[in-house]
C-alpha positions in Angstrom: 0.0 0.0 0.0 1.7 3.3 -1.0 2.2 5.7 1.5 0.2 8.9 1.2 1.9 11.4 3.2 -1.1 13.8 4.9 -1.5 17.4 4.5 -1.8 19.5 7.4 -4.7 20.8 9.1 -5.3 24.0 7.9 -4.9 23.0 4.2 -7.9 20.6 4.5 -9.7 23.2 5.8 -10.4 25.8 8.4 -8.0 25.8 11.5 -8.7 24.7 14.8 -8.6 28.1 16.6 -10.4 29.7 13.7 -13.5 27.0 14.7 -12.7 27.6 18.1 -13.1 31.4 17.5 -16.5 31.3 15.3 -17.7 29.4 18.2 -17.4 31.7 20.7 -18.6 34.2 18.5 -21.3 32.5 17.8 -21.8 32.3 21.6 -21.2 35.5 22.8 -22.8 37.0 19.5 -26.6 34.8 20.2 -26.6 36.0 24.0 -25.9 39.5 22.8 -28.6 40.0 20.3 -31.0 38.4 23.0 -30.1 40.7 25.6 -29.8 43.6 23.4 -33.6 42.8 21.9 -35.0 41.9 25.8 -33.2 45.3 27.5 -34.9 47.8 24.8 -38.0 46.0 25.3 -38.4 46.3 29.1 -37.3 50.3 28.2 -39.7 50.1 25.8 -42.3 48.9 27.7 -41.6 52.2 30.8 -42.3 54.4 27.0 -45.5 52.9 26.1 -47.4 52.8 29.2 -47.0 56.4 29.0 -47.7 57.0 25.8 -50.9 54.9 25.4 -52.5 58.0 27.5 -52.0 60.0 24.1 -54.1 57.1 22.4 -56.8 56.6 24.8 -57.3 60.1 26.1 -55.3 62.4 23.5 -56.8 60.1 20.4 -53.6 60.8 18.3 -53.2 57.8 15.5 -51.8 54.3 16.9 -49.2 55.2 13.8 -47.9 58.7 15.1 -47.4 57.0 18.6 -45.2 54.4 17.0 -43.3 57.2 15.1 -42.5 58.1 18.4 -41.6 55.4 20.3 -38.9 54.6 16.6 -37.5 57.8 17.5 -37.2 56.9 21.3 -34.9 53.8 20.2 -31.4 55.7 19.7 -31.7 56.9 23.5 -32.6 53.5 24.5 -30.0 51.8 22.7 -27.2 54.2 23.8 -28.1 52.6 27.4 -28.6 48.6 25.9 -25.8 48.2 24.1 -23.3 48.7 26.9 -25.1 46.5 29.0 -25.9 44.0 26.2 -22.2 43.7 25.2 -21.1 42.8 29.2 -24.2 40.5 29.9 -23.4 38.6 26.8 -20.0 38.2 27.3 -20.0 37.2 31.3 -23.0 34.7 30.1 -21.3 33.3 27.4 -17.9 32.4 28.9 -19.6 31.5 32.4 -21.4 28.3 30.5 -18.6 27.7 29.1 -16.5 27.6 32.0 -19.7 25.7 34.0 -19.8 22.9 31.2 -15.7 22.4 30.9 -15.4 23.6 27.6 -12.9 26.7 28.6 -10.7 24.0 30.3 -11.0 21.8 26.9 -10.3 24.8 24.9 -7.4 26.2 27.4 -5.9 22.4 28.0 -5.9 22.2 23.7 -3.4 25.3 23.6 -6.0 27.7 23.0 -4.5 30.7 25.8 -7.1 32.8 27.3 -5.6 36.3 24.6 -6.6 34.0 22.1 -10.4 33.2 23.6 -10.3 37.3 23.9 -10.0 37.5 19.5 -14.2 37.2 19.2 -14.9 39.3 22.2 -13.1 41.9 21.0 -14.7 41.7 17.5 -17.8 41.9 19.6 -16.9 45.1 21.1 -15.4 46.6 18.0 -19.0 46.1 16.5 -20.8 47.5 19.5 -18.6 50.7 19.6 -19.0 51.3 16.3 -22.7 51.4 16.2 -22.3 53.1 19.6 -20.5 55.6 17.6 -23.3 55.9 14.8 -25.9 56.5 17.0 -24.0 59.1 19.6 -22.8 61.1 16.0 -26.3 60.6 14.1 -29.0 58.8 15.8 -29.3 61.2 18.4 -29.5 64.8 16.5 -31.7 62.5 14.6 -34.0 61.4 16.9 -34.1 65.0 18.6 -35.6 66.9 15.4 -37.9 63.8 14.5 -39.3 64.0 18.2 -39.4 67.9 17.4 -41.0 67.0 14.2 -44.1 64.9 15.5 -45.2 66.8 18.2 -45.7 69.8 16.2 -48.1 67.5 14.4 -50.1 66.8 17.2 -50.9 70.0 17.7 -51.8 70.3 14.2 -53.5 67.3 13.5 -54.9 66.6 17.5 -55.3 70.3 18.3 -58.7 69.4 19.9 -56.6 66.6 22.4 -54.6 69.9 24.0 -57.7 72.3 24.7 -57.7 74.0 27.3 -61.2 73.9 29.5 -63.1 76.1 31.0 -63.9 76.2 35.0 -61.2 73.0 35.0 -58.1 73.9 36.7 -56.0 71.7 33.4 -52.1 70.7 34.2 -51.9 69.2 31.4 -48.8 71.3 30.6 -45.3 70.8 32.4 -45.4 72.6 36.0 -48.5 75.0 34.9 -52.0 75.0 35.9 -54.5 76.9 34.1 -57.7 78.4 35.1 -60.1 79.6 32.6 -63.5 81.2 33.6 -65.2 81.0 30.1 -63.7 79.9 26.5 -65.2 80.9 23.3 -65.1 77.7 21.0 -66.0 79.9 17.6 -63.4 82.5 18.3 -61.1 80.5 20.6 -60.2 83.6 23.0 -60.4 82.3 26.4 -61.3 84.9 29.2 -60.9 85.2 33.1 -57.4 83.4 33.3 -55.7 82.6 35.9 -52.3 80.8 36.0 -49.8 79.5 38.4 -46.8 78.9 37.2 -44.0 76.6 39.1 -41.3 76.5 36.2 -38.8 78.7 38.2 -38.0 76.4 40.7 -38.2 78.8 43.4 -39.6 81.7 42.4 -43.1 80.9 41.4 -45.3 83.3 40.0 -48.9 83.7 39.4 -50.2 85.2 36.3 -54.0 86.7 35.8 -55.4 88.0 32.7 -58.9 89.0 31.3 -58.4 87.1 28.0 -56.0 85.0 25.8 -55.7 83.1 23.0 -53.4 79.6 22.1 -51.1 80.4 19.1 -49.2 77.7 17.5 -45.9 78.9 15.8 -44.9 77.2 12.8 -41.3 78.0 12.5 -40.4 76.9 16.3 -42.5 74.5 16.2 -44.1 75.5 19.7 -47.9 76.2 21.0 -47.7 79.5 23.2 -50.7 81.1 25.4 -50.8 84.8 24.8 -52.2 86.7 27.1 -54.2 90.2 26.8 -54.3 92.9 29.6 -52.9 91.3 32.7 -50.5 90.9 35.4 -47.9 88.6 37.1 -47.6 88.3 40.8 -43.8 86.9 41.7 -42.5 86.1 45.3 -39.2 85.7 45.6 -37.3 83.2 48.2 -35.4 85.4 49.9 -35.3 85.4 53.4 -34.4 88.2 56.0 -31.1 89.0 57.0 -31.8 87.7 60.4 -32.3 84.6 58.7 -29.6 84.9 57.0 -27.2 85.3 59.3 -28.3 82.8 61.9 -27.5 80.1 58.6 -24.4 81.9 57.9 -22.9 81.8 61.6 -23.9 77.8 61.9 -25.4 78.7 64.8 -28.4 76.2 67.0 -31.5 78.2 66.2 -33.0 77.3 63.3 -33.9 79.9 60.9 -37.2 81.3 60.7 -39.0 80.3 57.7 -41.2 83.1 57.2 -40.8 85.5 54.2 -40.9 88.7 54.9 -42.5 90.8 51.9 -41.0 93.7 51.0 -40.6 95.5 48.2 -37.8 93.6 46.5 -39.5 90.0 46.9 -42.8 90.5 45.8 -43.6 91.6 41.9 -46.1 92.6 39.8 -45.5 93.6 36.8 -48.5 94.6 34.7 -48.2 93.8 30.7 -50.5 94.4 27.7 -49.7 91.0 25.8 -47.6 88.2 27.4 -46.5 85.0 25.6 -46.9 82.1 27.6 -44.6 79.1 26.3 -46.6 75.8 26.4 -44.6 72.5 27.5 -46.0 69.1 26.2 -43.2 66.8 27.7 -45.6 65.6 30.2 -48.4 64.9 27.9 -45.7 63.4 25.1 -44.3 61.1 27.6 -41.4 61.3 29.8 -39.1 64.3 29.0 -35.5 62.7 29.2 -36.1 60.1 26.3 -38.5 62.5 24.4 -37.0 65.6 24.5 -33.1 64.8 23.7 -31.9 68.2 25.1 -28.0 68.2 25.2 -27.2 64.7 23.7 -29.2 66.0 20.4 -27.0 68.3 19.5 -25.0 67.7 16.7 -20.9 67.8 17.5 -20.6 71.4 15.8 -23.2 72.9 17.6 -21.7 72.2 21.0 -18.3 73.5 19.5 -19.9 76.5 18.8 -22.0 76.9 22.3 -19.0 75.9 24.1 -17.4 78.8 22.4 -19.9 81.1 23.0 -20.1 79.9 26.9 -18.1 81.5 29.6 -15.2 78.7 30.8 -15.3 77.8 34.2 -19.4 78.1 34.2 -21.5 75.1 35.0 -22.9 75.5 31.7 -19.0 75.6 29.9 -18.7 72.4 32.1 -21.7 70.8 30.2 -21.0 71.7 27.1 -17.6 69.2 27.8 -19.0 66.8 29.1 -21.0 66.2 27.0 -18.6 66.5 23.8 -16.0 64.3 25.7 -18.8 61.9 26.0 -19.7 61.6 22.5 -16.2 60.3 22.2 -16.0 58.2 25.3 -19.3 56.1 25.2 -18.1 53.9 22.1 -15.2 53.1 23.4 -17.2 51.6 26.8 -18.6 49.1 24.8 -15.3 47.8 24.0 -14.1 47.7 27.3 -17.0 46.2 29.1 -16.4 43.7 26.3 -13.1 42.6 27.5 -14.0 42.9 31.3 -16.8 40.3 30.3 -14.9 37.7 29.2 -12.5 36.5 31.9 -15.1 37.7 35.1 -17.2 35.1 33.0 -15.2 32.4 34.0 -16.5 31.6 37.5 -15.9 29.0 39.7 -18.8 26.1 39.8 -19.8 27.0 43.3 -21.5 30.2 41.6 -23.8 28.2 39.4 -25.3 28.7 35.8 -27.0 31.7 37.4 -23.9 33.4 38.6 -23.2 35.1 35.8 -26.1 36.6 35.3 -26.0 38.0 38.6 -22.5 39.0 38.7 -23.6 40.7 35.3 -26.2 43.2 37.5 -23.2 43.9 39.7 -21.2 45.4 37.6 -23.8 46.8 35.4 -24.8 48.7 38.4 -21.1 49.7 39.7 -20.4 51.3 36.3 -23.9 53.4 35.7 -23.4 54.6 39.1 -19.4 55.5 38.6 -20.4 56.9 35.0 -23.0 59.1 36.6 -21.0 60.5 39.5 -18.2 60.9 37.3 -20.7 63.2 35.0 -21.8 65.2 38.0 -18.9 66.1 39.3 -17.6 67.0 35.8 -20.2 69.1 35.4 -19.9 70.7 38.5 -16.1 71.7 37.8 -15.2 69.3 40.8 -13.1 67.1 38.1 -11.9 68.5 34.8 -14.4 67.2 32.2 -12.4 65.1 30.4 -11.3 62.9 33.1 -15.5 62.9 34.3 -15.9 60.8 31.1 -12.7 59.3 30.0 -12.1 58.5 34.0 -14.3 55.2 34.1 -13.1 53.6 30.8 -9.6 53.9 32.1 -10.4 52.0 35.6 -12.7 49.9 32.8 -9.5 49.1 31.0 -7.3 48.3 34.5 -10.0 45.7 35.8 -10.0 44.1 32.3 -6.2 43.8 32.4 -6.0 42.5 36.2 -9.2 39.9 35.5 -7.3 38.7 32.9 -4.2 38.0 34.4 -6.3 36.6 37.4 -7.7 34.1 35.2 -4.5 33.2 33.5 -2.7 32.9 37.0 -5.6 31.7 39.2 -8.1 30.2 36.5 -10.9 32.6 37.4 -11.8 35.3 39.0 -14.2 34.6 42.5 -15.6 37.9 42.7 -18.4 36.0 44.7 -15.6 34.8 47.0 -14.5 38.4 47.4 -17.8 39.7 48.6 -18.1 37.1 50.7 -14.8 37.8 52.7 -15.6 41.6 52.4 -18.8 40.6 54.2 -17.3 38.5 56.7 -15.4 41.5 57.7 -18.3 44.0 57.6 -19.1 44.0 61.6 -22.6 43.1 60.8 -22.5 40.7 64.3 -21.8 43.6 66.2 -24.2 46.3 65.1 -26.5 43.6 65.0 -26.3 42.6 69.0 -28.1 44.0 71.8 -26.3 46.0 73.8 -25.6 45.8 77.6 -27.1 47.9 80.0 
């Protein structure tokens, strides 16, 4: 029998690690897309309990309402992906380390850098389309939101009528009174108005009439008012007040307002717009109104140009740019943090990962969000605020990998449980002696 020398692996066909690699692609990309479609929807579902009210009680089209939860999705995702990209990842390698086949794959010569080739791809993808939406989806979905409403006031005008002898807050932190409206002319009379925008300084606004004007170039409905006047207190305390909180002193301050001339207002006007808010009846006002994030990049060049530096509003302006930039790249780090905290130890079961996956979800929205406050506040300069947690991100990944590789996984259950052990729980907990 002639001997037929054989050809090696890869020239019969695809090598070894590259199977090994589509597999855990495969893996880490099936639990991603799951998560990815089961986070938006649970967001999704927050949206449209709140905006059936505009279909039952507004009676705007089923189809306009949809329009707006489409344009709702590049918010929502912004917030899913992140979170899709490190659930899928700690899932995927944690049932692969529960049913043995990390320790196949590791004992075959497949080293855990390698394992990290797919996750990376993952996080490469994510970023990007973190990227797309940050640069275009949300500018995007800020001037469709802008867009739609200003249909519903022209297509649903009836659904925002203001009623007579009704006192109607259907408007954001405004509550209208109208003695008599006029449904021929539309000129409402006997008005009165309390008005809480200002925070503090509330004011209250009468006039004898006033009629709802819809502006088609911002896109707006505004109240304007005939022959009135507005009544302003302002939260000022008097200086004994003042300097009882200033000296730190026992006595509390007195928290009556003394009302003197330079507290209360009126100032009487002939005709007085009144801008109309309609987050509250649109839905909530953070994913419907995309204030900041819906700027496009050279806008917030230009305002942070225009702003004075130092000002909480410069700081903004940063923070937010910075973040534009910074948000992509979380994907890709939360992608390679996923990987080796995955690989748990059997004690922590199939549902392990999962949980350990709302850990650290929670740790880095709540380190992201202080990060941004204090950035905004000037406390940290702005471009550590944002660029601050992907750096840590980054140094866990590296030490979790090397844990793994040293250690062959990383117990952060067994951590807790020994920073729990040490917690003097026992002793708080103990009656004590008389």
């Amino acid at each position: 029998m002639p001997f037929q020398q054989q050809r090696p692996a890869a020239a019969n066909g695809d090598h070894p690690l590259r199977k090994l690699h589509r597999y855990i692609l495969g893996e880490v990309f099936t639990y991603f897309f799951l998560c990815l479609l089961l986070l938006t929807f649970l967001l999704l579902v927050n949206r449209m309990v709140q905006l059936t009210d505009l279909v039952i009680n507004k009676g705007v089209p089923v189809a306009t309402v949809g329009q707006l939860l489409l344009t709702i999705l590049p918010v929502l995702m912004l917030v899913t992906l992140p979170m899709a990209t490190l659930i899928a990842c700690i899932l995927a390698f944690s049932r692969l380390s529960n049913d043995s086949e990390f320790v196949a794959m590791t004992a075959s010569g497949m080293s855990l850098y390698s394992q990290l080739i797919p996750v990376a791809a993952l996080g490469i993808l994510s970023a990007l389309a973190s990227a797309l939406l940050m640069m275009f989806g949300l500018p995007w979905s800020h001037q469709a939101t802008i867009d739609l409403r200003y249909q519903i006031l022209q297509n649903q005008a009836s659904a925002f009528e203001i009623r007579e002898q009704v006192f109607n807050d259907t408007f954001d932190g405004l509550v209208i009174y109208v003695r008599k409206s006029s449904r021929e002319s539309k000129v409402l009379r006997g008005i009165l108005i309390s008005d809480s925008r200002g925070g503090q300084n509330k004011q209250v606004i009468f006039a004898e009439q006033g009629i709802v004007v819809r502006d088609p170039i911002g896109k707006k409905m505004v109240l304007r008012l005939v022959r009135g006047s507005t009544h302003q207190v302002n939260a000022v305390t008097d200086s004994k007040n003042s300097a009882a909180r200033n000296s730190g002193g026992g006595a509390a301050p007195d928290p009556r307002t003394s009302l003197n001339a330079n507290q209360y207002q009126v100032v009487r006007f002939g005709t007085y717009d009144l801008n109309l808010n309609l987050t509250q009846s649109l839905g909530d006002g953070k994913a419907l109104r995309v204030r900041l994030r819906g700027l496009p990049v050279s806008e917030l060049r230009k305002k942070i140009a225009a702003a004075k530096p130092g000002t909480i509003r410069y700081n903004s302006f940063l923070v937010e740019i910075h973040k534009r930039f910074a948000t992509p790249f979380a994907c890709l780090a939360l992608a390679l943090l996923g990987a080796p905290l995955g690989v748990q130890n059997r004690r922590s079961g199939r549902h392990g990962g999962f949980a350990l996956s709302l850990i650290v979800v929670f740790a880095y929205y709540m380190v992201s969000s202080f990060s941004e406050g204090l950035g905004e506040n000037g406390t940290i300069p702005p471009l550590f605020s944002q660029w601050g947690p992907n750096i840590l991100l980054f140094a866990v990944s590296v030490w979790a990998v090397r844990r793994v590789i040293r250690a062959g996984a990383v117990d952060i259950f067994g951590y807790l449980l020994k920073f729990a052990e040490r917690l003097p729980v026992s002793d708080w907990l103990s009656p004590k002696s008389a």
